[in-house]
N, C-alpha and C positions, 0 to 999 in steps of 0.2 A: 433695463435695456432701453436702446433709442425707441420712440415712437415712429411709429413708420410711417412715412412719406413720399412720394415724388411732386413736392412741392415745386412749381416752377419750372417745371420741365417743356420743352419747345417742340413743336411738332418737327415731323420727320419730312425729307426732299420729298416726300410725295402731297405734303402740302403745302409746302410752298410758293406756288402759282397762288394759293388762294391769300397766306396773307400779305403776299405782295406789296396789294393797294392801299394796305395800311401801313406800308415800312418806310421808313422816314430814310432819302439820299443819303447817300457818305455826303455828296458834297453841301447840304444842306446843315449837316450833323457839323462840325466842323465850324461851322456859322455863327448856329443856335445855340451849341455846348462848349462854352470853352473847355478848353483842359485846364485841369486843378490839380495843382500837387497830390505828389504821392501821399506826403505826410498828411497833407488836409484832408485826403480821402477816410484814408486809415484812422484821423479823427473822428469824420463821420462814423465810419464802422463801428467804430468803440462806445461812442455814443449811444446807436442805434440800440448795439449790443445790450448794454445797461439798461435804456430806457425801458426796450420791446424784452427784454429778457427776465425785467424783473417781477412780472406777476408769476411767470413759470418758476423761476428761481425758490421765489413761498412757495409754489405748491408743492415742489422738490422737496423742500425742506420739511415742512410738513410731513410729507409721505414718509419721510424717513424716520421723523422724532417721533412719530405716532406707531412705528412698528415695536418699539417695548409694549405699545398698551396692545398693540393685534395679537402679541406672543405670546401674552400672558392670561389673554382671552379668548382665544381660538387657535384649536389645536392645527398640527404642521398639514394634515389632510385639508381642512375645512379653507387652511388659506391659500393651498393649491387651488382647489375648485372657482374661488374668487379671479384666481390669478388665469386661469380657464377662460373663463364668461368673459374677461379682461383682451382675453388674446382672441377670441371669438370677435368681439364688437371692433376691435382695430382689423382683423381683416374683411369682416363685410361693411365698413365704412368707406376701406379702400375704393372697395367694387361699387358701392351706393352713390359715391361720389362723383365719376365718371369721370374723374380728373377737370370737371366743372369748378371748383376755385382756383385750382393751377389757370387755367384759363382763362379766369377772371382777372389775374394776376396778369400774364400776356396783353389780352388784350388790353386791359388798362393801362396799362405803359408805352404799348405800341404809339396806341390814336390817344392822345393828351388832351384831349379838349373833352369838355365836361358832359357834352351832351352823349358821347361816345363812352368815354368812365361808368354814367349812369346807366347806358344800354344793357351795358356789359356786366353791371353790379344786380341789375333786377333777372335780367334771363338767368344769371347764375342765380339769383337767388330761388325763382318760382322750379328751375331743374330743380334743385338740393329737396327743396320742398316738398315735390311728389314722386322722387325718389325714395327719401328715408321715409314717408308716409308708407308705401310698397315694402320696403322692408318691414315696418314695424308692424303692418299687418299681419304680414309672410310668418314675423316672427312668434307673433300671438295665437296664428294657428298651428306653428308646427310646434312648440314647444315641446311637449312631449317627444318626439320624436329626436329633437335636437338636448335636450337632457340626455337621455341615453346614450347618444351616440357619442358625447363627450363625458359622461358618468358625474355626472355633475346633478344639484338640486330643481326641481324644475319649477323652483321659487324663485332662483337666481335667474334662469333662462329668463323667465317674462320681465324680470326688471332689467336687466342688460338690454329687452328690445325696446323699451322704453330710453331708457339711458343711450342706446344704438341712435335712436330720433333724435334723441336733445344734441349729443355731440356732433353731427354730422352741422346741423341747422346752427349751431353755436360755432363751431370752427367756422362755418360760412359768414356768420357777423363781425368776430374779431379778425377773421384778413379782410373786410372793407375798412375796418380801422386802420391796417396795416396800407394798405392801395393807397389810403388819402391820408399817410403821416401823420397820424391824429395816435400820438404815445399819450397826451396825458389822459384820455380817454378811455385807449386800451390798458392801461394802469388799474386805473379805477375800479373797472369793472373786473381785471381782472385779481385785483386783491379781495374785492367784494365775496367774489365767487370764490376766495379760498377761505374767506374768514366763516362763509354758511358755511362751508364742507367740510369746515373742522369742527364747527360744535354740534353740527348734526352726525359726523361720525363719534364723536366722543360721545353724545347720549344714548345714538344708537347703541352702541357696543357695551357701554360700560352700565350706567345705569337702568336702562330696557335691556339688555345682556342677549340681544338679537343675532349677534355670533356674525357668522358669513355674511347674513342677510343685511346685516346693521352694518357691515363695513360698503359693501357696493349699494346698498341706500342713500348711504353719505357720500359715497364717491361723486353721486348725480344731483343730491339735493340744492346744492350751490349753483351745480350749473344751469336746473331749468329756472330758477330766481332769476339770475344773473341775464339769462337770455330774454324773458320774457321784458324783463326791465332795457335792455339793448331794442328787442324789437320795437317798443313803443319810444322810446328816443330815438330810433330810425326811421321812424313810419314813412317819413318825406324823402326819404334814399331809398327802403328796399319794397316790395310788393313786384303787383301784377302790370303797371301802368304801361312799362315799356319793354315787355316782354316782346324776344323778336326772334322770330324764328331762322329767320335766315343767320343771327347772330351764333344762335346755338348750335345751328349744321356746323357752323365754323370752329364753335367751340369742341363740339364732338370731335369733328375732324383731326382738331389740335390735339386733344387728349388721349381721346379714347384706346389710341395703340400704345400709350404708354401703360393703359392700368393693367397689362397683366404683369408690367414691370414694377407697377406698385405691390401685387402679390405675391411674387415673386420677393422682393424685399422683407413681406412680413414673413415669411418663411423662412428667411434668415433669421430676422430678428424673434420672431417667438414659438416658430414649429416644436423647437424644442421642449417646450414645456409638455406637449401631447406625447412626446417619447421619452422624456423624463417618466411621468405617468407610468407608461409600459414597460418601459425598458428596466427602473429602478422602482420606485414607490413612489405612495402618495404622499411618505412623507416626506422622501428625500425633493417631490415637488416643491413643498413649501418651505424647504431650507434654499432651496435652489431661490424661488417666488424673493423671499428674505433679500436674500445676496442681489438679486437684480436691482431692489426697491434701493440699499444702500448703494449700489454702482451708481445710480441714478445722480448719484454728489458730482459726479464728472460730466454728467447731461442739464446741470445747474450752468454750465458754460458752452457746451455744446448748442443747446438749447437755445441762449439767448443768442448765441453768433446762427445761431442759423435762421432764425427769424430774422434777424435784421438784414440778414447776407443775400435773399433772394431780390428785395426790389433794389436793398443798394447796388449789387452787381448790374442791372440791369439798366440802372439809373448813370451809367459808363458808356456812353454808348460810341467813344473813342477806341478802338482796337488796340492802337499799341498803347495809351495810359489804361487799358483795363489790365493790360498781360503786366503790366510792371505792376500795376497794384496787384494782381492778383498774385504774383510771386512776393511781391512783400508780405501780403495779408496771412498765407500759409506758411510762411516764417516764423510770425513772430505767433499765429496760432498753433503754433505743434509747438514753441516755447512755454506758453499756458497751460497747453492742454497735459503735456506730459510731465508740467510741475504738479498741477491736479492729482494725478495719477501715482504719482509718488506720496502727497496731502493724504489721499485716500485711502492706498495700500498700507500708510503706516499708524494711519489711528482705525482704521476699522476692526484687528483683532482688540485692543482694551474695550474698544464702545461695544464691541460684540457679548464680551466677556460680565461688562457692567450692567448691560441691559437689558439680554435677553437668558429665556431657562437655559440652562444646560443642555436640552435638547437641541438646541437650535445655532448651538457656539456652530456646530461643521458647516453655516454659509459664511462663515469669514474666509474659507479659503479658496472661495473660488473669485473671490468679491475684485481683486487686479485682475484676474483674466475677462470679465465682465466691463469692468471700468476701462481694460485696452481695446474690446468691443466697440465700445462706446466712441469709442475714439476714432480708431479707423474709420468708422462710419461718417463721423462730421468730416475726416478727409476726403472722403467721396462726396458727401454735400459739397466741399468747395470745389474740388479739382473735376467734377461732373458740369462744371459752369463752360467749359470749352464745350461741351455738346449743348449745352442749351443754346449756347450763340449759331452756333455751327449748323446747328438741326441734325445733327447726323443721331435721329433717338432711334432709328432703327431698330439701332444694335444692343440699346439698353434693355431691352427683356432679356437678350443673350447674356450680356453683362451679368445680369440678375440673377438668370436661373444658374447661371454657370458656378455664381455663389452661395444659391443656395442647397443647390445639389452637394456641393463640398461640405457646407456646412451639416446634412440632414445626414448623408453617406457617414462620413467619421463619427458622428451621433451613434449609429450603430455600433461600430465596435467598441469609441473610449467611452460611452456611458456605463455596457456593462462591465469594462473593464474599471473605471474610474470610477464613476459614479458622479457625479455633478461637477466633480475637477474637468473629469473626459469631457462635459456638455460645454465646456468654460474655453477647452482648449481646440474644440470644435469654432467655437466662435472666432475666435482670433482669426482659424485656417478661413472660415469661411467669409471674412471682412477682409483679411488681407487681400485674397482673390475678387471681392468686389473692389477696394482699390486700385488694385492692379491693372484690370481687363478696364475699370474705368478712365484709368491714365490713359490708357493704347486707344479706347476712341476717343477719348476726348483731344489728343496732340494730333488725330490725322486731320481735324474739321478745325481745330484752333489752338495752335502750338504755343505753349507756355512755358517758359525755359525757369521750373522751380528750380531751386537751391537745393537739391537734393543729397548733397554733401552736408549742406548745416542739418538739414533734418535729420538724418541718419544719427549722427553727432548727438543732437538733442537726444532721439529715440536712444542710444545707445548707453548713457549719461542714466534717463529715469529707468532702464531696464536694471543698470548695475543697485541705484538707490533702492528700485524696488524688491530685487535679490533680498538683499541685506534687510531690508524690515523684514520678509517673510520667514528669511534662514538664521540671521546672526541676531535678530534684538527679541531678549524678550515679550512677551505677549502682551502681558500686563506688570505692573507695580509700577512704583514711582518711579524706577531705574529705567524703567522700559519705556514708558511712557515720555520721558524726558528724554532719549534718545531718540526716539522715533520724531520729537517736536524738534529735535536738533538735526537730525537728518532731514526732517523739513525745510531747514531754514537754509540749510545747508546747500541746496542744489541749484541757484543760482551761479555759487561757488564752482560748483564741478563745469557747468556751462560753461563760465569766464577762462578754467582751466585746459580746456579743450578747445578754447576759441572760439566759442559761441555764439557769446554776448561781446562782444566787444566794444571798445570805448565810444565809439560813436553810434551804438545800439544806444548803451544807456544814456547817453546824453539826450537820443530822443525818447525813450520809454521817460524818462523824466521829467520831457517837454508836454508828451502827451500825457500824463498822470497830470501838471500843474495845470493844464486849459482846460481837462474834463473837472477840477475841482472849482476852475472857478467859472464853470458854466452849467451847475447841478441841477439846476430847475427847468433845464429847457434845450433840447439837445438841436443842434443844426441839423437839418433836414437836406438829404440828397437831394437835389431840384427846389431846394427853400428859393434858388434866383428867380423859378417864375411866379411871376405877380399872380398869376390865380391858383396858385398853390392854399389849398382848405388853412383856417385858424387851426389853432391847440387846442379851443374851447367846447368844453362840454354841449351834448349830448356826442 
């Protein structure tokens, strides 16, 4: 499932007056920013997408190749409990956070000039700081208490509060990568940090045979490497120098009514697994935990688009070339995303079958309702970008909980009625209505006239494909397996027949596939025209 975020989210009318004196005129904007093609924006995007997306992309991948060796070394309980401690630390990171990098995020883009970036980079960074230090305390004394009350090991708890610190502190150094377009850096580091956290989970687990404890050891081993090596190549960017208080009320101000929106999201996103727990078993958790880990193949693109999509959106600061870009951009990404999702649906029952015990085949069937999950939610990442501009965040904790109330309520009846299909079909109910309720605010503060006829089309096109791998193609063999790769290949096809893709689509997907190939080492940068825009170069 997505990782949860309200990444980039803009304060509400009631703060407003405050960041005022930092907001840059229409008629000044207009001056300073020319307007740039549609197509050369959506270049940028794609770019972005690839560059910032590709250390998450390995560790996706990762996660996923590495579930034959969890399955065959810890039983379906033991990797529930992981997937527990896992859904624990994403929602008190939310709260630890205080929406303090979103922030960071704002205000570095508002005020561009450097000594303003730096202000804003260091007060965010000493908050994060003695925030998650607060937690990881909190966490060390209550352990006990917090083991029981999620029935989980209370070996696991204290490394999770540990792991709680590194993550929080670590997300805070790779979006100052991201604020000052520095891909080859955040590359770097972030392959670095997948390549420890794959041999130290594979010793953990396999030859020390550490079980639960050896999987979320490795999950953090890479990342406090990886940070500590960040924070000393940062030294002259983050600390205490220019911490500023007044900055931080502001940043508060900005945030803070959004985080119960962020909890709210992760309630969506992973409440279920505590009712999974209750409602069905421990074990049917960790076939459920399974099925999530492989949906994850469609947050391989989710992922990297939504990293790149916050400062490039932002980096628009044209009203009407944002609305056109931004109705192009969810065009041709529900094209992607719902080829994905067909890719997914129809090799995950053979890879299920080849790789994991027999126990564990029953997460292949929830694994497309998970992967549509997945989905809907990067549509509410993009089409939520009219409230960011707008500031109408009021209404987003409504939004939220409205979603996750649907999602948590239907929990109850189709899990015992279902059993992890019910959890799967929950998600969908409960994503669609964060889509939806996020449409209706985001068009009253900033109207964007999608193509809601192509998307539909699209959506309707991978739901038929997706049918037919689940119902008419074999599971596995050669036979099946060959079909299912032609049914892949095949859905461009259905697109074109429906009118989708059309000839002057692919002329440009053509154009933009030929510039991204021959410009692989180094991607254009949204605002690359201003001259004090940071190098590419390491540290």
């Amino acid at each position: 499932m997505p990782r949860v975020a309200i990444d980039d989210l803009t304060c509400g009318r009631s703060c407003e007056n405050r960041l005022a004196p930092m907001s840059r005129p229409k008629d000044q904007t207009s001056e300073s920013e020319p307007e740039v093609p549609v197509g050369a924006r959506l270049r940028q995007l794609a770019n972005h997408s690839m560059v910032y997306g590709l250390g998450g992309l390995a560790a996706k991948l990762v996660g996923i190749f590495l579930l034959p060796l969890y399955t065959h070394r810890v039983s379906r309980a033991d990797f529930g409990e992981v997937e527990l401690v896992m859904a624990g630390i994403a929602a008190l990171a939310i709260l630890l956070k205080l929406g303090l990098i979103n922030a960071m995020f704002r205000f570095s883009f508002v005020d561009r000039t450097a000594a303003a970036r730096q202000k804003a980079m260091q007060t965010s960074f000493t908050g994060v700081l003695v925030t998650s230090t607060i937690g990881l305390a909190a966490g060390l004394l209550l352990a006990d208490p917090i083991a029981r009350l999620i029935d989980v090991d209370k070996t696991l708890v204290l490394i999770g509060a540990f792991g709680l610190w590194v993550t929080i502190n670590y997300d805070l150094l790779t979006a100052i990568y991201r604020v000052e377009q520095r891909p080859a850096a955040f590359i770097v580091y972030s392959l670095t940090n997948v390549a420890i956290t794959v041999t130290m989970s594979i010793i953990l687990v396999v030859p020390l045979d550490l079980g639960a404890t050896g999987i979320i050891l490795g999950n953090f081993a890479g990342t406090y490497i990886v940070y500590g090596l960040m924070l000393y190549a940062r030294r002259s960017t983050v600390g205490f120098r220019h911490f500023d208080r007044a900055v931080i009320r502001r940043m508060l101000h900005y945030a803070m009514p959004l985080v119960p929106a962020g909890l709210m999201l992760w309630g969506l996103n992973l409440a279920d697994r505590f009712q999974i727990q209750h409602l069905a078993s421990a074990e049917a958790l960790g076939s459920f935990s399974a099925a999530s880990k492989i949906a994850l193949g469609i947050m391989l693109l989710v992922g990297a688009f939504q990293t790149a999509w916050a400062p490039f959106a932002h980096s628009i600061l044209d009203d009407g070339e944002a609305r056109s870009t931004y109705r192009a951009a969810f065009s041709y990404w529900s094209i992607v995303m719902c080829w994905g999702l067909v890719a997914i649906s129809a090799f995950t029952p053979p890879y299920v079958r080849l790789a994991f015990p027999a126990r564990w085949w029953d997460s292949a069937s929830v694994v497309p309702l998970l992967v549509g999950g997945g989905i809907l939610y990067g549509a509410y990442m993009i089409i939520r970008i009219g409230v960011n501009r707008s500031g109408r965040t009021q209404f987003t904790p409504v939004v939220a909980a409205v979603a996750m109330g649907v999602n948590i309520g239907l929990n109850f009846v189709l899990i015992p009625a279902w059993g992890i299909v019910g959890a799967g079909v929950s998600t969908i109910a409960g994503y669609s209505a964060l889509v939806l309720l996020a449409w209706f605010n985001a068009q009253a503060g900033f109207p964007v006239a999608y193509n809601w006829n192509r998307v539909a089309r699209t959506v309707a096109v991978a739901c038929a494909f997706v049918a037919l791998s689940v119902w008419a193609i074999p599971e596995s063999g050669a036979l099946g397996v060959s079909l299912r790769a032609l049914l892949t290949v095949a859905f461009p096809v259905g697109l074109i027949l429906v009118g989708v893709l059309t000839p002057a689509d692919r002329s440009k997907i053509k154009k933009l596939v030929g510039t991204m190939r021959a410009r692989p080492r180094k991607a254009r940068r949204p605002g690359s025209e201003n001259p004090d825009a940071p190098s590419e170069m390491l540290p």
